[in-house]
N, C-alpha and C positions, 0 to 999 in steps of 0.2 A: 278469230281472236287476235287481237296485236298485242305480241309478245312482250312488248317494252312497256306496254303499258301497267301499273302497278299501284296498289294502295298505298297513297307516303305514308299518313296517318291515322293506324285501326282506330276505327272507331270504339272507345272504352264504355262509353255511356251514352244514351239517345240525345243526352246535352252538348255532345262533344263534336264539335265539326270532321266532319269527313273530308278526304282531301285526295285527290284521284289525279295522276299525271295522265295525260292524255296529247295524241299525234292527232291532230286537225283534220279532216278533210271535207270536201263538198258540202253542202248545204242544205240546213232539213226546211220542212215548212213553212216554219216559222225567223230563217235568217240566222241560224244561226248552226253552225258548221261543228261536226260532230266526231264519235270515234267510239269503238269498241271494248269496254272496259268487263273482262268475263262475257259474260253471257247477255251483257245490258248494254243497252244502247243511250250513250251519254250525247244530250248536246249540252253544249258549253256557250253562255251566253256573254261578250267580250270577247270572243276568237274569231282567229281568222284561219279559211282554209289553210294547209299546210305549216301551221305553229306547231312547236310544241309549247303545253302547257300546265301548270298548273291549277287545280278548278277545284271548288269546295262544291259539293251536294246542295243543293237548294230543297229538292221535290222527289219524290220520290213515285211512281205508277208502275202499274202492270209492265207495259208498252217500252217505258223507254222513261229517262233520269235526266232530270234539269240540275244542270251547273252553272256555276260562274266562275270566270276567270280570275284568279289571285293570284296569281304570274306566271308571266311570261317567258319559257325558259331560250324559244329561240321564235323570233318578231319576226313578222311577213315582212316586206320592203312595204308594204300599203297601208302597214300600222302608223295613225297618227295618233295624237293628243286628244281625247274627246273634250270640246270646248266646253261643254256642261258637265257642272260640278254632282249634280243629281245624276246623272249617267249612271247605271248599274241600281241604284237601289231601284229608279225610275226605269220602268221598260218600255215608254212609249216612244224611243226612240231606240232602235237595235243596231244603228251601225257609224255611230258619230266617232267609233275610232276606225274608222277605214277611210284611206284617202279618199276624196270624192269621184274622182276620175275613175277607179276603182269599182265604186259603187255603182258607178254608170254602166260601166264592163260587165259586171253581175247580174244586174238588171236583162242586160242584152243575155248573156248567160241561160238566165231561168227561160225567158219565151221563146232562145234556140231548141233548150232541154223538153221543152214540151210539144214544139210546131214536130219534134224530131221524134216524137215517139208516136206517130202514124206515119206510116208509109205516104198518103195522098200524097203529105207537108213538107215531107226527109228533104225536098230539093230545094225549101225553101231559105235565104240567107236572112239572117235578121240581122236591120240595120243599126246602125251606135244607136244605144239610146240618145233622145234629146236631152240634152241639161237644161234646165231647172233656172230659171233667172236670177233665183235667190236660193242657196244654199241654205239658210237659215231666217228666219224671222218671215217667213210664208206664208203662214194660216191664220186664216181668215175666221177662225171656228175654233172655240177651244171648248170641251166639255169638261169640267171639274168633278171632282169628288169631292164632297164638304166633310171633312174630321170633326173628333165628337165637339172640341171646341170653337169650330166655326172657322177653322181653316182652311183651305185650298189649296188639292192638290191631285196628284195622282195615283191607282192602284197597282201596284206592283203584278204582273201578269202570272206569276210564280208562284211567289209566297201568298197573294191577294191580303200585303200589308199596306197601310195608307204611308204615303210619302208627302208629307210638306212641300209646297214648292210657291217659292216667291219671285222667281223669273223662269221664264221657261223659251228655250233658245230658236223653239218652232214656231211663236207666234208671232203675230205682226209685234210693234211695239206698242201700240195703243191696247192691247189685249193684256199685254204686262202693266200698262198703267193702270189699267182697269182693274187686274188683279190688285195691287197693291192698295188701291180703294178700300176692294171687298174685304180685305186678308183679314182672317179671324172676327168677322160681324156676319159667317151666313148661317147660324145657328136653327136658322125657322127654316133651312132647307136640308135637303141631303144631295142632292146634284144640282148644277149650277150650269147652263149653255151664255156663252159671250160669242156673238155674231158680229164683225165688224166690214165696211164696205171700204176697203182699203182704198180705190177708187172715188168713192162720195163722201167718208167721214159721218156717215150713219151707222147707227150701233142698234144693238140687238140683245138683252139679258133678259133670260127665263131663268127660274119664276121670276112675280114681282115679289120686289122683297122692301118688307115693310122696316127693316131696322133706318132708322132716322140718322144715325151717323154716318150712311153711304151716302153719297152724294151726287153719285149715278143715278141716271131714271133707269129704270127697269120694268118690266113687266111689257113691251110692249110685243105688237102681233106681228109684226114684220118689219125688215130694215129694208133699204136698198142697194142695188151694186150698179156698179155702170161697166161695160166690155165693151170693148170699139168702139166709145162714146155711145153709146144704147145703153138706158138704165132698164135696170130689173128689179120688180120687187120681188123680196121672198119669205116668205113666210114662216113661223119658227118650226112647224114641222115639213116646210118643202125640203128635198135637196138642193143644195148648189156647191160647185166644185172648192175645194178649201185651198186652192193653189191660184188665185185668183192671174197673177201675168203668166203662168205657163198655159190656162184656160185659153188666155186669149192666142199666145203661139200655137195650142191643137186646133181653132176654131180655123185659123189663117193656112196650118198644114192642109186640114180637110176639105176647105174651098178650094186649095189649090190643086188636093188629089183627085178631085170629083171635075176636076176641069169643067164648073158650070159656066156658062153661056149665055143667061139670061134667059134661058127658057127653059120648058121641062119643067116634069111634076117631083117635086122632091117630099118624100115621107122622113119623119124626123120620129123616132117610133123610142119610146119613152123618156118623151120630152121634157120632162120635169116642167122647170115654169115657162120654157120656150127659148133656152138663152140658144141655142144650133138654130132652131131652125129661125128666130127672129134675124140671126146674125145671115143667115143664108138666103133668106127673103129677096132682099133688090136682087140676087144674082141669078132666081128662077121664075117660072110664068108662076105656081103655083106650091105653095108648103101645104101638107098636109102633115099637123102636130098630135101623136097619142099619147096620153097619159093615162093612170089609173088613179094619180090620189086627186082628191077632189078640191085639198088646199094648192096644191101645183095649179091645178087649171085656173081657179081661183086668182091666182098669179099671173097665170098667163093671160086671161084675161085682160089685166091692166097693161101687161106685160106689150101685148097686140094692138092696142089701142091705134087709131090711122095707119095700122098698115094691112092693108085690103087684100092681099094675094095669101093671108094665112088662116086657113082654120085648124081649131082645136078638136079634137075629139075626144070624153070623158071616158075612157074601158079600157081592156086591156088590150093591148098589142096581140096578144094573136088571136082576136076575136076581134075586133075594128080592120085589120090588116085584110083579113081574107072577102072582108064583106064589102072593101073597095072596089068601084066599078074599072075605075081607071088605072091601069097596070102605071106604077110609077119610072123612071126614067131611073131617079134616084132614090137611095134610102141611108141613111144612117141610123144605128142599131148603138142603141148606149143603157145594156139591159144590167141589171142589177148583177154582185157577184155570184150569181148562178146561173148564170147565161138566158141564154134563150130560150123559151118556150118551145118545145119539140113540133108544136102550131105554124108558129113564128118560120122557123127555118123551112117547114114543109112549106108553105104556102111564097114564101119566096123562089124557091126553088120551081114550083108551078108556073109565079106570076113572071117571072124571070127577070127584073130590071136588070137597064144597063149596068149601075155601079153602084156599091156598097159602099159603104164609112161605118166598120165595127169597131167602136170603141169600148173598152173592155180594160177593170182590175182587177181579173183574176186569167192568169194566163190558164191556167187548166182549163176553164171550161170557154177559154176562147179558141183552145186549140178544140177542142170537141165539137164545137157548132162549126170553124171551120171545115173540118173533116167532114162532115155533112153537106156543106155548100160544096165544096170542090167535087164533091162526087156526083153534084148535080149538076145546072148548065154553067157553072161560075169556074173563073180560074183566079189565082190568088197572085193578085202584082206583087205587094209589098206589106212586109211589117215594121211597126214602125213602135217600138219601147218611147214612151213619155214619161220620163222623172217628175210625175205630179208629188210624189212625197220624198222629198232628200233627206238621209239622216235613217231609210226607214226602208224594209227589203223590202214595201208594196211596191208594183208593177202597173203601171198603164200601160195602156197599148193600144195603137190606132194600125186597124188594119185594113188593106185595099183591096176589092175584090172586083172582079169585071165580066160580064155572058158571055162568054167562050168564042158567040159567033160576033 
């Protein structure tokens, strides 16, 4: 229990805000840095490790008690000015008052904290994260909440209150112009997707929507992007990365980690619509693309068109993987936030390739499938934190693996 810690103002009535000083420290799951108030475990959403602060009650659980910051009694050196005015009521951004450089630090932080909690990993250093080309105005993708009057905006992660918002500081700027269109005409929906190809100036809005005072087309089934000068189509249910120029800085790391050659078979193993392994194509004898959704392949399809050294495969990664005749040279592994399929890792560790490109945002369970490879025939070069979301505690992470012999 931290003794200094104390209730400013008792709570007199269930309408009456609660108000809890609290001493900052480390980082919970969710980004936001927490502290011991009695018996409960508070995190404070507006802190920063090592503040002291002032924080009102949000939420209340079994588990642990969500706050928010209402001042500051003593500021980090890393506290800045959050540039958006929605900050705090909006949570889809958790760290726009921490310096950036900062942020970067953190990042590195969190996938030291977990490479570090298996023995295989303890001797691994994780390098700076990479920054981010754009601090702000990045996404390529924005999902809306539509309010009862046909406004747009976002849900508050805490309280799950709707939050108005008519500029919003993460997306590209054509996605704010776009809002500003919709603002208060999306009444005939209750969620709203705006896809923009920051690269081609092709746009993307689900549903269609029929109000005649918008002035956008909407409704269609896919937009297009273009990386390295190679366009992509995608479709409104494929993935594609919402960080569009840091996309292309991992694409350029991971050719360069995999030191390809122009030959060699490279497995590209949950390929989405094929934007790795198209980009990786001229640099090997042969790509071989897995997927499981059938609109990605769909994609990729178009996506592959004259270039002849790439097949796709429709199923899953650890069921297409194993049933390969050809041991690959190379693979890159970019599996959803729960890693890998316990399939997957076994049968690499059998087939044994020379090198690996694990790309991963969820460092827990990248630290978990690595702790499996290295105990197999694989040794781990390097980890490498990618700033794909600034503004936001999410974590990328591109990691390098190599066959021992």
């Amino acid at each position: 229990m931290n003794k200094t810690s104390k209730n400013l103002r008792p709570k007199e009535a269930s309408q009456e805000p609660e108000y809890l000083r609290l001493n900052l420290k480390g980082m919970g799951p969710f980004g936001e840095p927490f502290d011991h108030h009695g018996d409960e475990l508070v995190y404070a959403f507006g802190g920063i490790s090592g503040e002291e602060v002032v924080a009102r009650v949000v939420r209340r659980f079994k588990d642990r008690v969500l706050a928010q910051v209402e001042e500051v009694v003593s500021p980090s050196p890393h506290r800045v000015e959050a540039p958006c005015s929605y900050f705090g009521a909006c949570t889809g951004c958790q760290w726009q008052h921490i310096d950036y450089s900062h942020q970067l630090e953190l990042k590195r932080q969190t996938v030291q904290k977990e490479m570090d909690s298996y023995p295989s990993l303890a001797g691994i250093d994780v390098l700076p994260t990479l920054a981010s080309p754009q601090e702000l105005h990045y996404r390529n993708h924005a999902r809306f909440t539509v309010g009862h009057e046909g406004d747009l905006g976002f849900v508050n992660s805490a309280t799950r209150s709707f939050v108005r918002v008519d500029h919003c500081k993460l997306m590209d700027p054509w996605i704010n112009e776009a809002l500003q269109e919709m603002q208060d005409k999306c009444d005939e929906t209750s969620q709203l997707s705006v896809r923009y190809g920051i690269n081609t100036g092709d746009w993307l809005i689900q549903p269609s929507l029929l109000n005649a005072d918008i002035a956008l087309q909407s409704g269609q089934t896919h937009y297009e992007e273009s990386l390295e000068g190679k366009r992509f189509r995608v479709a409104a249910s494929s993935f594609f990365q919402v960080n569009t120029r840091q996309t292309e800085q991992m694409s350029a790391l991971i050719q360069d980690r995999l030191k390809l050659t122009g030959e060699g078979v490279l497995v590209d193993a949950y390929a989405g619509v094929g934007t790795l392994g198209v980009l990786m194509a001229p640099k090997v004898t042969k790509v071989v693309a897995i997927e499981e959704s059938p609109s990605a392949v769909k994609d990729a399809a178009i996506n592959t068109l004259g270039i002849y050294n790439i097949e796709f495969c429709l199923g899953k990664t650890e069921d297409v993987l194993e049933g390969l005749e050809q041991v690959p040279d190379y693979v890159i592994l970019d599996p959803p936030r729960k890693g890998c399929h316990p399939q997957t890792l076994e049968t690499l560790i059998k087939r044994a390739p020379g090198k690996i490109a694990y790309v991963s945002c969820e460092p827990e369970s990248l630290a978990r499938d690595l702790d499996i490879l290295v105990e197999g025939p694989f040794r781990l070069d390097e980890v490498q934190p990618i700033d794909m979301f600034p503004q936001t505690y999410h974590t990328e992470c591109l990691a390098i693996l190599s066959r021992k012999d």
